[in-house]
C-alpha positions in Angstrom: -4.0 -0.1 15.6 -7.0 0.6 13.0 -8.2 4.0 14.0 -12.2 5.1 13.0 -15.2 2.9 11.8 -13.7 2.7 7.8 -10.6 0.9 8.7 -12.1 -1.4 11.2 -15.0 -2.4 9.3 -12.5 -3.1 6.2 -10.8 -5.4 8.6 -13.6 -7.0 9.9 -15.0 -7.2 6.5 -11.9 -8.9 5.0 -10.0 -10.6 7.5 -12.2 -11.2 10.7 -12.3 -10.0 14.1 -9.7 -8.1 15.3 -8.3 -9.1 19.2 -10.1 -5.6 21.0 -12.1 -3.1 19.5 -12.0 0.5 21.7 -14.9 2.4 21.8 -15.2 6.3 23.3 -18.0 6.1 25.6 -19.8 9.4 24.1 -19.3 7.6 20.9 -21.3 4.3 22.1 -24.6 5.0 20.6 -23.5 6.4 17.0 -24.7 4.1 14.7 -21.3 3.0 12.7 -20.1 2.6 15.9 -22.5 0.3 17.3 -22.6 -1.9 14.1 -18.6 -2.8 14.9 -19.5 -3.6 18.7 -22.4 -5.4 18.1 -19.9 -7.7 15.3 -18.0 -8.3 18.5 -18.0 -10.2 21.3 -18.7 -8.3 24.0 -15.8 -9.2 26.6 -13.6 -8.3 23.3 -14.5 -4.6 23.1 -13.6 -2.4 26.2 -15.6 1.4 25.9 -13.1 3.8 27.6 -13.6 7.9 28.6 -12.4 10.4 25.3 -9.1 11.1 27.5 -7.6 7.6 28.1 -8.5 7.2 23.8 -6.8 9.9 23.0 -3.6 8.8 25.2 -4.2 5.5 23.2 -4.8 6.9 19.5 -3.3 9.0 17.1 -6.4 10.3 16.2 -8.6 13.0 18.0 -11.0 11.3 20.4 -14.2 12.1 18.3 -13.3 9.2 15.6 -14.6 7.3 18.5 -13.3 4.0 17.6 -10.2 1.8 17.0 -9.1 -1.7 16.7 -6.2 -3.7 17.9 -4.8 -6.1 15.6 -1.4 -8.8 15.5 0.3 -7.2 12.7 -0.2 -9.2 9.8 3.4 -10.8 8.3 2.0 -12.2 5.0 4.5 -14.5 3.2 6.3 -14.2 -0.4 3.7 -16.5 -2.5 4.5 -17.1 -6.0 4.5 -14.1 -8.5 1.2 -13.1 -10.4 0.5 -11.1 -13.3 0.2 -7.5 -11.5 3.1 -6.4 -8.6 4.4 -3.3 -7.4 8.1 -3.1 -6.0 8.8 -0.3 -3.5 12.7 0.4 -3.2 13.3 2.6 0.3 10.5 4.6 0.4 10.6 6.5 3.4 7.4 8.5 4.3 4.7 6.1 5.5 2.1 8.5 4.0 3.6 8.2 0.6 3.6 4.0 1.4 0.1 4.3 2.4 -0.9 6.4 -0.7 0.8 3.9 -3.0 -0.8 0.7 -1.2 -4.1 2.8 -1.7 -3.2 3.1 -5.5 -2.0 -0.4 -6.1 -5.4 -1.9 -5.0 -7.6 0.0 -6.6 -5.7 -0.6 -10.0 -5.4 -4.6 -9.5 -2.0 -4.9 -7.9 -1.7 -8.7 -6.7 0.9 -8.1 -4.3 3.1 -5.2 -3.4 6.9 -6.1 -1.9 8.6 -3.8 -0.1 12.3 -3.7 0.7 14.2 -3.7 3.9 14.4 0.1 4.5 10.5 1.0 3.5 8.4 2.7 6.0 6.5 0.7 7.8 3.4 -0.8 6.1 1.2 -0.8 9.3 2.3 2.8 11.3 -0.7 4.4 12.0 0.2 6.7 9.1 0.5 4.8 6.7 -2.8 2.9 7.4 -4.7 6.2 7.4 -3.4 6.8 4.0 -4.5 3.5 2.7 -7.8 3.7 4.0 -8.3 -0.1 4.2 -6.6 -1.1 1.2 -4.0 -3.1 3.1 -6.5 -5.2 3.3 -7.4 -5.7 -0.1 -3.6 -6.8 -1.6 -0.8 -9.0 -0.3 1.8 -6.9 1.5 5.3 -8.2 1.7 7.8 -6.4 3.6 11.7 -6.8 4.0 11.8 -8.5 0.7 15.5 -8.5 -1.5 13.8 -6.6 -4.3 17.0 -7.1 -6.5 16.9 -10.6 -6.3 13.3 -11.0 -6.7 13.2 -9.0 -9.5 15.8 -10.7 -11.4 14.2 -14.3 -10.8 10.2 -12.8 -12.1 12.7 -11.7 -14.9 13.9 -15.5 -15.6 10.6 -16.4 -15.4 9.8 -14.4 -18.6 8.3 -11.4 -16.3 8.5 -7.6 -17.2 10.5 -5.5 -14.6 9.7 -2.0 -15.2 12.1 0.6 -13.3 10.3 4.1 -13.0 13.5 6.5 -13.4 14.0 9.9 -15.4 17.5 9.1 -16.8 18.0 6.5 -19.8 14.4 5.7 -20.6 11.5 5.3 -22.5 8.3 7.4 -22.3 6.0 5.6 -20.5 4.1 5.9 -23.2 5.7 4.5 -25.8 7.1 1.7 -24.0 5.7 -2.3 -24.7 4.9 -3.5 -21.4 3.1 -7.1 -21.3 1.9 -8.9 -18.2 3.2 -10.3 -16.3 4.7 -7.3 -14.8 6.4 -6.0 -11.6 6.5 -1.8 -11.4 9.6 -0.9 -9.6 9.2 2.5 -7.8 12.0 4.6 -5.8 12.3 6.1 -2.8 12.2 9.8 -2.4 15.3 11.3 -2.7 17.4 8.4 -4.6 15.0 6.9 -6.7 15.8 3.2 -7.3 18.9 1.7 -6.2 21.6 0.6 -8.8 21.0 -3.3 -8.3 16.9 -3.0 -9.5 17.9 -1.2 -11.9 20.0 -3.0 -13.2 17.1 -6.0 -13.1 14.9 -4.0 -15.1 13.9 -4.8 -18.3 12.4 -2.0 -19.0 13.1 1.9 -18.3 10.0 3.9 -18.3 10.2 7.8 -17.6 6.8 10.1 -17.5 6.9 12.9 -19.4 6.4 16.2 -17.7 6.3 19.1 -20.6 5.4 21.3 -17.9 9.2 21.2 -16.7 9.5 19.5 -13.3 12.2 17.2 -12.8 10.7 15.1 -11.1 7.0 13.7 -9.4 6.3 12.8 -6.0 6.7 8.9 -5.7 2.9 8.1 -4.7 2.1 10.5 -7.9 4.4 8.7 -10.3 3.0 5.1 -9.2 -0.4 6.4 -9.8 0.4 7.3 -13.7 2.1 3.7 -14.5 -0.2 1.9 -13.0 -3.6 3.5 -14.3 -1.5 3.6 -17.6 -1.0 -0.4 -17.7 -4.7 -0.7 -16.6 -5.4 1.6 -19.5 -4.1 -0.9 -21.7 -5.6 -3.6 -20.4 -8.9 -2.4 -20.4 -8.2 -1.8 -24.1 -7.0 -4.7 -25.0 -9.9 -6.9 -23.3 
């Protein structure tokens, strides 16, 4: 479910007509609101009282609006220049946050291994405020294995990790390249990291061990676009 006007008018936007659209019936006439029903066909959106939506949603009733959707399974296609690797991340608000980062910094596609939160909970699809919608999302994906086959292929694996690296700021990282973040208590697993070909650790003079996994993706990845705004 895409819960409130943002995240239903991304979808409709960027991927089409969702299968029902549910409107509060106090919520009818607002403007946003209207503009989604009126993209609709009519039989396809069903306006409901605020206590049957809020039996329905996550969401309190006064967001007014949500749409129903298949779940979108999008395929492994052939690596690109920009990915982002997610290794067992397990808070959906964290996945969501990342997703959110990823496509506002250029990520082609982020893959995300068996054990990851789910992509499209209603959690993490708040947190990414439409931006599943604006990268390829592939879930259940043998990160190890993929990694080390982008790495034949003459790609950069770079494995996020505070123990035997480089600073992230020091470290050569050319494109194409794949960022491998971990999950939040174990970091990355012992098989991507052993598919890395690079190490990158960010420093923290301040003295914390360690950053929150949506935080840490944010700093490599506006880093590497950093660089390739500089080198353009």
């Amino acid at each position: 479910m895409l819960e409130g006007d943002h995240l239903v008018g991304v979808y409709l936007d960027r991927v089409g007509r969702p299968e029902t659209l549910v409107v509060v019936e106090d919520r009818a006439a607002d403007s946003r609101i209207a503009t989604l029903a009126a993209r609709m066909p009519p039989r396809d959106v069903l306006v409901v009282r605020a206590a049957l939506f809020a039996e329905l949603a996550s969401v309190p009733a006064d967001v007014g609006v949500l749409a129903v959707i298949a779940t979108p399974h999008a395929q492994l296609s052939a690596p690109a220049r920009r990915h982002l690797l997610l290794d067992d991340l397990q808070d959906p608000g964290n996945v969501g946050t990342i997703l959110r980062t990823a496509a506002a910094a250029g990520v082609t596609q982020v893959l995300m291994s068996k054990h990851c939160a789910f992509a499209w909970s209603p959690k993490a699809l708040r947190a990414g405020q439409g931006a599943h919608f604006l990268t390829a999302i592939a879930e259940d994906v043998d990160l190890a294995r993929w990694a080390g086959d982008f790495r034949a292929r003459g790609g950069a694996v770079v494995a996020t990790t505070a123990r035997d690296a480089v600073d992230l700021y020091a470290a050569e990282v050319r494109e194409p390249w794949a960022v491998a973040i971990g999950n939040e208590g174990g970091g990355l697993s012992p098989a991507l990291l052993a598919a890395a070909t690079t190490r990158v650790a960010i420093p923290m003079p301040g003295g914390t061990e360690s950053l929150n996994a949506a935080a840490a993706a944010a700093v490599v990845l506006f880093e590497l676009v950093r660089r390739r705004r500089g080198a353009s």
